[in-house]
Residue, then its C-alpha position, 0 to 999 in steps of 0.5 A: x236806731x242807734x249804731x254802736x260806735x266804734x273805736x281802735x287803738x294801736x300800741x307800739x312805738x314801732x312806726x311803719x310795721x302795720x298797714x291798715x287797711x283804708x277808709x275803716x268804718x270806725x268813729x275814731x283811730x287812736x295811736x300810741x300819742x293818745x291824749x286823756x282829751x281823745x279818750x273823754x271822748x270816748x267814755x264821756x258821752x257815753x256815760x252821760x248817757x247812763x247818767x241821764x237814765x239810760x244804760x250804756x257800755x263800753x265794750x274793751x276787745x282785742x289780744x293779750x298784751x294790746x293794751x286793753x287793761x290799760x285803756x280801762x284803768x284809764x277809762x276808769x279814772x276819768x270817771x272815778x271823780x263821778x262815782x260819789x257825787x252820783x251816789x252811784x252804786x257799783x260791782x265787780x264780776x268775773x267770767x271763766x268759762x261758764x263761771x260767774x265769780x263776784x271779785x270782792x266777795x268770792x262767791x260764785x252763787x250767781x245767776x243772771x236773768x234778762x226779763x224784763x232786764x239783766x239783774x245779776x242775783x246775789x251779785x253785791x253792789x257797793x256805794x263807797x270806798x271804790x278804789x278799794x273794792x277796784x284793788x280787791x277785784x283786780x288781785x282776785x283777778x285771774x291772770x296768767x303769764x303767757x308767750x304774749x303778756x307776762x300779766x295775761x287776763x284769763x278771764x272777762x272782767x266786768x265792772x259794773x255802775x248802777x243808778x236806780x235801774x240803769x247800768x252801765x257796764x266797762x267789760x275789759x274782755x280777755x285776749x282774743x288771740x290764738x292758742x297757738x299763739x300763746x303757748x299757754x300750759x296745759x290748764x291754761x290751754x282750757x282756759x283759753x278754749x273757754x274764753x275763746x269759746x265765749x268770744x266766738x259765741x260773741x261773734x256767732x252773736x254778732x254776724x246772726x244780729x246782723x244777717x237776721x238770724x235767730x241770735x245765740x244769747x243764751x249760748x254763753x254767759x258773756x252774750x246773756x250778760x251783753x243781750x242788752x248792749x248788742x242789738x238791744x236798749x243800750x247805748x254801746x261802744x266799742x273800744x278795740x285794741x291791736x299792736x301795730x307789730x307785723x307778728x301780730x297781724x292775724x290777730x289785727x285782722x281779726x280785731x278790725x274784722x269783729x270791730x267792723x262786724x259789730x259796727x253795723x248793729x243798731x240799738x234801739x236805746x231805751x230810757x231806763x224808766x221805760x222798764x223802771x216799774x217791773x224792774x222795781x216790782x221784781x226787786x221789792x218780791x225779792x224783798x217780800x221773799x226774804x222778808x217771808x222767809x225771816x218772817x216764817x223763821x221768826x214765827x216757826x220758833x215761837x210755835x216751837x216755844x210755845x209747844x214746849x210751854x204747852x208741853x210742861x203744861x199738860x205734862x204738869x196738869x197730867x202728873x196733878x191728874x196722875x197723883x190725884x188718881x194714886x192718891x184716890x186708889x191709896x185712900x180706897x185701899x186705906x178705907x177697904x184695910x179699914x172695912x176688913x179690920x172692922x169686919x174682923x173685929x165685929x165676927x170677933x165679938x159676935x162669937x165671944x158674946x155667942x159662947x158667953x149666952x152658951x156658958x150660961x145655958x140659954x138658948x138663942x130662942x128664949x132670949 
């Protein structure tokens, strides 16, 4: 059994503004003088890990504004170079509310499933051009400017890798703060219902892994999605955010708090290959399926082609049969004129020669 690790990161150049509390359970604290070395640290390892056939994540948490899209454009920068030499393929995914939304084809036709492992139907992996696709996903992005970002994620984006049947997962989370303390509008108020509801049913999640309890997975699209990551085969980390400004202080609290709790859960990492022949199996029905329905379409056009040849052709045999019998009854009715005419003449001469036998006198029983 594997702990999920855990690391913090604290922004702000203020110095002296945050006291944190002593000895805090965490792999690793990183201040405002992190280097690229001190996040390698971080991300490498557990990206060998996926590479070696195992599925990871790093799981980016914190409130608006501490830091935790930056901390991800940096992550993903150390590993872009990896991208094309691993022939890696990989996938944008948007979560509001109930939501899920692909980032770089707009479609909102998803639905996830998690036996025998997490696929995402209808969700498109691409294996080129990957900043492109980045660039694609983060516009598309839903963002809004609240009392603590001018730039505020109001939704949890997950990027997501895939090698053969393991994943790896980078899911920079929206902001975990108070509504109260965003002073969002209206619209953004249910936005931010929805995403806190979705954090809380992480923490739900979390606390009920941890006491052994019967865990709400199902309850939100977040936690189906990270059923494997938490508590479960995958090799996770957790990379936390907080602002070292005392008015945010709840809000660390908070952080450090979800940050300990998940800290505490082991996984029991899996090598991918373990479910590799289910999961192969599962996509080549997905294949066999469209195949079927091409194929069913294929083979319904020609039984409607061949229905209408063999419509003109009974059509035609049916229009021969029908002049022929128009053609019988015109011959009868040419053959019964005939026999009337002949019948006619031959009553005609037999009452001409009948006067001319009269005229001469004799009678019919002396001849």
């Amino acid at each position: 059994m594997d702990p999920i690790k855990t690391y913090l990161r604290i922004k702000g150049p203020e110095a002296g503004d945050l006291e944190l509390p002593e000895n805090l359970p965490f792999n690793k604290i990183l201040d405002q003088n992190t280097t690229e070395d001190d996040l390698q640290e971080v991300i490498n390892p557990l990206f060998s890990k996926f590479l070696d056939g195992y599925s990871a994540t790093l799981l980016m948490y914190g409130q608006s504004g501490s830091g935790k899209t930056f901390s991800t454009a940096q992550f993903i920068n150390i590993i872009m170079p990896q991208i094309v030499p691993n022939q890696l393929e990989f996938a944008f995914l948007e979560i509001s509310g109930d939501i899920l939304k692909d980032l770089t084809t707009q479609s909102e036709q998803l639905k996830i499933y998690t036996k025998p492992t997490l696929n995402i139907i209808n969700l498109t992996f691409h294996t080129q051009h990957f900043q492109t696709f980045l660039n694609q996903a983060l516009q598309a992005r839903r963002t809004e400017k609240t009392n603590l970002n001018s730039n505020s994620s109001r939704s949890h984006l997950l990027i997501i890798f895939r090698k053969s049947t393991q994943l790896f997962i980078l899911a920079d989370l929206a902001g975990s703060e108070r509504q109260s303390k965003a002073k969002t509008s209206a619209h953004q108020l249910q936005d931010g219902c929805d995403i806190n509801y979705s954090l809380l049913v992480l923490s739900r999640v979390v606390n009920s892994l941890r006491n052994q309890l019967f865990v709400p997975f199902r309850d939100s699209k977040l936690t189906q999605i990270l059923q494997f990551s938490i508590g479960g085969t995958a090799a996770t980390s957790v990379f936390s955010c907080i602002s070292n400004n005392q008015s945010n202080n709840l809000e660390t609290l908070n952080t450090i708090q979800f940050t300990k709790n998940i800290g505490g859960i082991k996984n029991q990492i899996v090598k991918a290959k373990v479910v590799k022949s289910h999961s192969l199996e599962l996509k080549e029905m997905q294949e066999k399926y469209q195949k079927l329905v091409e194929t069913s379409k294929e083979c319904l056009q020609q039984v409607i082609v061949r229905a209408k040849e063999r419509e003109n052709e009974l059509l035609k045999k049916f229009k021969k049969i029908y002049d022929d019998l128009v053609g019988f009854n015109n011959n009868i009715i040419h053959q019964q004129n005939q026999f009337n005419q002949e019948m006619e003449l031959d009553q005609c001469t037999g009452d001409g020669f009948a006067d001319i036998i009269g005229f001469l006198g004799v009678k019919e029983d002396e001849m």
